[in-house]
N, C-alpha and C positions, 0 to 999 in steps of 0.2 A: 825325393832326397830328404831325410829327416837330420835333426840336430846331431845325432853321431857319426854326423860325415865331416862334422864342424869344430873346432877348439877355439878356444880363447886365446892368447898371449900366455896368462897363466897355466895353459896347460899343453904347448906345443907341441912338445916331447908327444905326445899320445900319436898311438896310432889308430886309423879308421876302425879297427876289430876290437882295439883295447879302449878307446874313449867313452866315457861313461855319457847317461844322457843328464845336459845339463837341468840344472833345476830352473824352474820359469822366475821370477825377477820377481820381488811384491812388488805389488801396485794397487790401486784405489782399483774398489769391484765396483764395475759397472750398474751404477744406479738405473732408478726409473727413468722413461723416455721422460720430455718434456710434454706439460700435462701443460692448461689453458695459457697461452701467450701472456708475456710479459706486455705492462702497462706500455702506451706511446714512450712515457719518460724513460721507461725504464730499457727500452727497445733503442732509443737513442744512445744512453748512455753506453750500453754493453748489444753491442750489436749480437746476431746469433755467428756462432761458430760458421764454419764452412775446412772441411776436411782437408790437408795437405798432403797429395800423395810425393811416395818418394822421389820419382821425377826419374829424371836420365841416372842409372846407376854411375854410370862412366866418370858423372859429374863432379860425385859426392863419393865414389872410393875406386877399389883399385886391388889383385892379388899380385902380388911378387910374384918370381921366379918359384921362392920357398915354400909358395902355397899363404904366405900371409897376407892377409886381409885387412886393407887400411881403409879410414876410415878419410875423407877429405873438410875440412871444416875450413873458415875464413881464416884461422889462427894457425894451419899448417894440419898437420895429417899425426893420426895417430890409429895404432895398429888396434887392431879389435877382435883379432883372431885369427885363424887358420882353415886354408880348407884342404884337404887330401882326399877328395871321395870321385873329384870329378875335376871339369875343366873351370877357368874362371870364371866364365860368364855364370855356371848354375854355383858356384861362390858365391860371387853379387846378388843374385836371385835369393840367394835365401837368406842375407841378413838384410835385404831392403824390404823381405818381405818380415823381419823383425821389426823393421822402422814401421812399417803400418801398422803392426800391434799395437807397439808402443802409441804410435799417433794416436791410434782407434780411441786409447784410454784417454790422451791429453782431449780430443773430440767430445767424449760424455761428461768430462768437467766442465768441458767449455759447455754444451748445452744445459749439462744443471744449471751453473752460474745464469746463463742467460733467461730459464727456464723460472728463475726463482724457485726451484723445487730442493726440498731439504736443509741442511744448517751451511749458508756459505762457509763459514768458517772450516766447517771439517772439508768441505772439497778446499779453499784455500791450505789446509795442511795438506791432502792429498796431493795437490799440485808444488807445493814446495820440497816434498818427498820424490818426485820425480825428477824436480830441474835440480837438486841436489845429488839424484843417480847418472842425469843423462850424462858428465862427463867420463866415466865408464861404462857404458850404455854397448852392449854389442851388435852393432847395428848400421846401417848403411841408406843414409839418407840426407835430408836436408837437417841437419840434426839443429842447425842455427835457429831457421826460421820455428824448428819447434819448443826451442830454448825460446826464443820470441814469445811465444806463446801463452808459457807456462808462465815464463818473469807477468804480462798480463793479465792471468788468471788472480797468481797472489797481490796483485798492485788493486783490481778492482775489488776482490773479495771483500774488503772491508768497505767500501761505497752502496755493494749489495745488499750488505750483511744490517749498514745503519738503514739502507732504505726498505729493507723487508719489517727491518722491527718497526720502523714510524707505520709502513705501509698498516702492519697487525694492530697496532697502538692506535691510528685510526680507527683499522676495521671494529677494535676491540670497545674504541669509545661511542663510536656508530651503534655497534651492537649494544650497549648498555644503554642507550639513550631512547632505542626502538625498546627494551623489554620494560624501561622505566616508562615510556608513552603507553605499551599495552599493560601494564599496573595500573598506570592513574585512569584508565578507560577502565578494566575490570573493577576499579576501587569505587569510581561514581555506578557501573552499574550494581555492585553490592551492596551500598547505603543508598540508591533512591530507586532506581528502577521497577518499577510495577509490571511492565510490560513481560513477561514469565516465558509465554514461548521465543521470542525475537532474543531475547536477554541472554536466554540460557545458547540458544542458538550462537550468540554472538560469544560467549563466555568457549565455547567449543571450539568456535572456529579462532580465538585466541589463541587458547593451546596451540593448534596445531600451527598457527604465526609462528608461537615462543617457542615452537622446536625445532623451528626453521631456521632459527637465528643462533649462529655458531659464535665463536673466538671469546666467551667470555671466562675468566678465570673460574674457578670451583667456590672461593668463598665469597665473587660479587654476587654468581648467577644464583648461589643457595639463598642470599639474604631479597634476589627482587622474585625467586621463587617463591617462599615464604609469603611476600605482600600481596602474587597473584594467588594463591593456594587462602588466603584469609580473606579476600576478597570473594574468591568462590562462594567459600564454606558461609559467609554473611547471607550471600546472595541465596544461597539454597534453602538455608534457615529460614530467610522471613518469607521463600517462596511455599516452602515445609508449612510455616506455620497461618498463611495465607489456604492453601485449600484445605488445610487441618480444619480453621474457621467456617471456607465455603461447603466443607461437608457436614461440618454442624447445621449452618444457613438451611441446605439442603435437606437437612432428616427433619427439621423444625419445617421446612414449607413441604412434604409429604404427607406429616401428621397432620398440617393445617389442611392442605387439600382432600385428606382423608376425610376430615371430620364435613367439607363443603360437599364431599357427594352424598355423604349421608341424607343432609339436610335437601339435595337438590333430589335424592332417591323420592324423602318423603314429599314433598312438593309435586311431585311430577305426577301423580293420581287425581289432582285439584282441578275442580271444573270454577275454579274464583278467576275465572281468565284475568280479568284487568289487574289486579292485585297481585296476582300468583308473578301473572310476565314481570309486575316490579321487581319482585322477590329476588327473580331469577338474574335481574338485570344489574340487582347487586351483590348477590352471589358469584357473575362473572366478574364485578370489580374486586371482588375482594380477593378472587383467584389469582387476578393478575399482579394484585397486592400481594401475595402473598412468596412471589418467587418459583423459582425453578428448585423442583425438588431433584433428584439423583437421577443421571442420565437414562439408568436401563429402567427407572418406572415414571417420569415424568410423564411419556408419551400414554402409559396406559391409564394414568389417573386420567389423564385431560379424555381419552375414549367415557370413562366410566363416567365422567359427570358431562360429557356432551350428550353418550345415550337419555340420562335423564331428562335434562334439556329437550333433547327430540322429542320424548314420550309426548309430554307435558304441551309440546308445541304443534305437533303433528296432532294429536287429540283436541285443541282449539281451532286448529287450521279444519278439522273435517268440519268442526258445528259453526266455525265463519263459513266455510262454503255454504252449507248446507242453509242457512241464514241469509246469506246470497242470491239462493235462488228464489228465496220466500222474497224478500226486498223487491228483486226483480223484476215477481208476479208483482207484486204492490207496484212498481211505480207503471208495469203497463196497464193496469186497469185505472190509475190514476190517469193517465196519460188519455183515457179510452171515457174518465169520467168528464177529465175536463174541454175537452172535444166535443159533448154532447153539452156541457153546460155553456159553453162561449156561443153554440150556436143559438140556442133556446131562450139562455135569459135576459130578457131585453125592459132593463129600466125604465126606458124612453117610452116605448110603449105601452107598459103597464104594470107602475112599479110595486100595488101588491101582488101581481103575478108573480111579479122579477124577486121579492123579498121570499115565497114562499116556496120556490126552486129553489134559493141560495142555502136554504136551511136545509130541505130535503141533499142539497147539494153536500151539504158539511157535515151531515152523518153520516153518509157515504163517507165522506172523505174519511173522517175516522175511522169507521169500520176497519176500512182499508189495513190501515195500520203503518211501520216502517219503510221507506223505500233505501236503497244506497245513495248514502254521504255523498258524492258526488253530482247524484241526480235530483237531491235534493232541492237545492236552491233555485234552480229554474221551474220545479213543479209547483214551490210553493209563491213563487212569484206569478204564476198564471193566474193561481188561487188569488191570492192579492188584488188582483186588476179588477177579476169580476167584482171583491168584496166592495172595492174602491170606486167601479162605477156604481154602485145600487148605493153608496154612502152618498156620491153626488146628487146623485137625482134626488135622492129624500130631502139633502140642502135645497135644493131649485124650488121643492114642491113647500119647505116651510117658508122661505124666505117669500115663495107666491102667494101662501095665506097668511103671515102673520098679521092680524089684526093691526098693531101699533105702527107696521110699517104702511099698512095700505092708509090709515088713520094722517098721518104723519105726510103721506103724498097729497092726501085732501084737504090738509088746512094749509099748505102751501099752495096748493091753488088758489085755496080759499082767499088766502090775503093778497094773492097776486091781484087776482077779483077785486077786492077792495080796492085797493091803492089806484086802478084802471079806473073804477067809477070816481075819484074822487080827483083822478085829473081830468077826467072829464067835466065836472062842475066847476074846479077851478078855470076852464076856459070858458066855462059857460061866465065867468065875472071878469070874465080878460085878463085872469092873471097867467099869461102865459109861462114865464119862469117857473110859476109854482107846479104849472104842469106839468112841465118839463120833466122838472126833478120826481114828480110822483110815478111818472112814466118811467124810470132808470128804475125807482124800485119795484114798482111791478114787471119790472122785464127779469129782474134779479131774482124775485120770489115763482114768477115763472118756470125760471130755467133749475131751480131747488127743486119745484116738484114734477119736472120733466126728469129728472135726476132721482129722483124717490119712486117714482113711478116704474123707471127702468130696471131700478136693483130689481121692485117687485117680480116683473114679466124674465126677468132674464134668469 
């Protein structure tokens, strides 16, 4: 059954054949769904919609005899059209299926409002547009509860409408406060920062913060633009003019290292072994003085002045080996001389035998010539011992003929002598005391040249 089975009041007279079809009603065009849920508060204040179907047609209207179509409301009944096409029930049927239209539309303002989506104010006019139509409303329904509805819609509108703009004025001062905090972080790292890759890294990952951050007007976000955009450009300048310098640094320690492989080229032919290794040994200081020359030739300079290096070092390394093994033979025929000397030369028994093996012994020894640093000190310490016993025995055998000492042990006996006869006569006159005392010093001058006698022998 469609609308040209249907009239209004206004156009009764019509017949089913001759009624034109009615024009559809304006109304507010159904907006967007509702997009992320409204805040707690905001969910309390204005609860969400929930749809009101027409309910029992019987309740809310009614055709006459005539074919008219009333309308049932709390305030008494009023006619809302005609039907001539069929019986009354598919009458009722199709203007309560008008009242759900109608509802449908009062449903999608109630969810914008609730929805916070778009300008409350314009759905509050669209809803005022409607509860100012619905008293000629052709339609068959609870028409009350949705006049309810709509008086609702325009009463909370402005409660939405002040809490949307505080909510934005918020978001809008949040939003300004977060691109003024990423400012004054890209502004310190544009006047101090040294750190070049982390800096720039962090200056990028800013951006893409500061474009993540919406709600702020066109003339605040141009002027805290501007402070991150001069903050940059600071930052890339003095990072510009920082390897601008390290590239100079760099062709200056190229030419320096240039100039050190030369010097370590000529070097590296020199058989001045000890001298040459100083050379070289500050030639590598000076290298390291001198800095990192450009990445794609630093590595080949440091090859070209290591090979010279090697030449020079490997060529002293073959004549030390070689020198090594000469040493080596020296210290085992030393080793094989003085094995035969510790057993042969024997001071004690006959020390100019023993003096004239130690001399044949010590031209050998030089002949010999160099042993290895290391095996030194023990070879020359065997040598030692022998030198040190034939030194000894030559003391034993002067201190056993020195004249003055064997001299020197016979007039201490000599007096001891003396003093022994002279207390002997002193007893021979009874002077026993005097004896006595003569006897203490001949026992004293006694034991003088038992003592004299001894250095001699020993």
């Amino acid at each position: 059954m469609t609308d040209s089975d249907a009239t209004t009041p206004e156009d009764t007279s019509a017949t089913p054949s001759a009624a034109p079809k009615p024009r559809p009603k304006p109304g507010p065009k159904p907006g967007p769904r509702p997009g992320p849920q409204p805040t707690a508060a905001s969910a309390v204040s204005h609860p969400a919609p929930h749809p009101v179907p027409h309910g029992d047609v019987h309740k809310f209207g009614r055709v006459d005899d005539d074919g008219g179509v009333w309308l049932i409301t709390a305030s008494g009944e009023r006619q809302v059209g005609s039907w001539q096409a069929g019986d009354a029930e598919q009458g009722l049927a199709h203007f309560a299926r008008r009242f759900d239209d109608l509802a449908t539309e009062v449903e999608i303002l109630e969810e914008r409002l609730a929805a916070r989506s778009g300008d409350p104010r314009k759905t509050q006019v669209a809803a005022a547009h409607l509860l100012e139509t619905l008293p000629e409303a052709a339609v068959v329904g609870d028409v009350d509860a949705l006049a309810a509805r709509l008086a609702s819609i325009t009463q909370t509108a402005d409660d939405v409408a002040a809490s949307v703009k505080a909510e934005r004025e918020q978001a809008r001062t949040e939003a300004i406060a977060k691109k003024e905090e990423l400012c004054t972080e890209a502004e310190a790292i544009g006047s101090d920062s040294n750190q070049w890759k982390a800096s720039g890294d962090r200056l990028r990952a800013i951006l893409d913060e500061w474009r993540a951050v919406k709600g702020i007007d066109r003339k605040t976000d141009d002027v805290l633009w501007k402070r991150y955009a001069k903050a940059r450009d600071a930052f890339n300048r003095r990072r510009g003019a920082h390897f601008a310098e390290l590239d100079r640094e760099r062709a200056g320690a190229k030419v320096r290292k240039e100039e050190l492989i030369e010097r370590a080229q000529e070097l590296s032919s020199s058989t001045d072994w000890g001298p040459t290794a100083g050379k070289f040994r500050d030639l590598l200081t000076e290298w390291k003085a001198a800095g990192r020359a450009p990445r794609d030739t630093d590595d080949a300079l440091w090859q070209q002045f290591k090979a010279a290096q090697d030449v020079f070092f490997a060529a002293r390394n073959a004549v030390t080996a070689e020198r090594d093994t000469e040493f080596s033979a020296n210290a085992d025929a030393k080793r094989e001389l003085l094995d035969a000397a510790e057993r042969s030369i024997d001071p004690a028994a006959n020390l100019e035998a023993a003096r004239r093996e130690f001399r044949s012994f010590q031209a050998r020894w030089d002949e010999l010539g160099k042993v290895p640093r290391e095996q030194m000190q023990s070879l020359e310490g065997r040598a030692r011992a022998i030198e040190r016993r034939i030194r000894d025995a030559e003391q034993t055998h002067w201190q056993q003929s020195d004249p003055e000492a064997q001299a020197r042990a016979a007039q201490f006996a000599e007096r001891a002598a003396q003093f022994e006869d002279q207390a002997r006569k002193a007893e021979e006159r009874g002077k026993a005391s005097d004896a006595r005392k003569l006897r203490e010093q001949a026992e004293q001058w006694r034991q003088w040249a038992d003592t004299a006698q001894s250095a001699i022998e020993s």
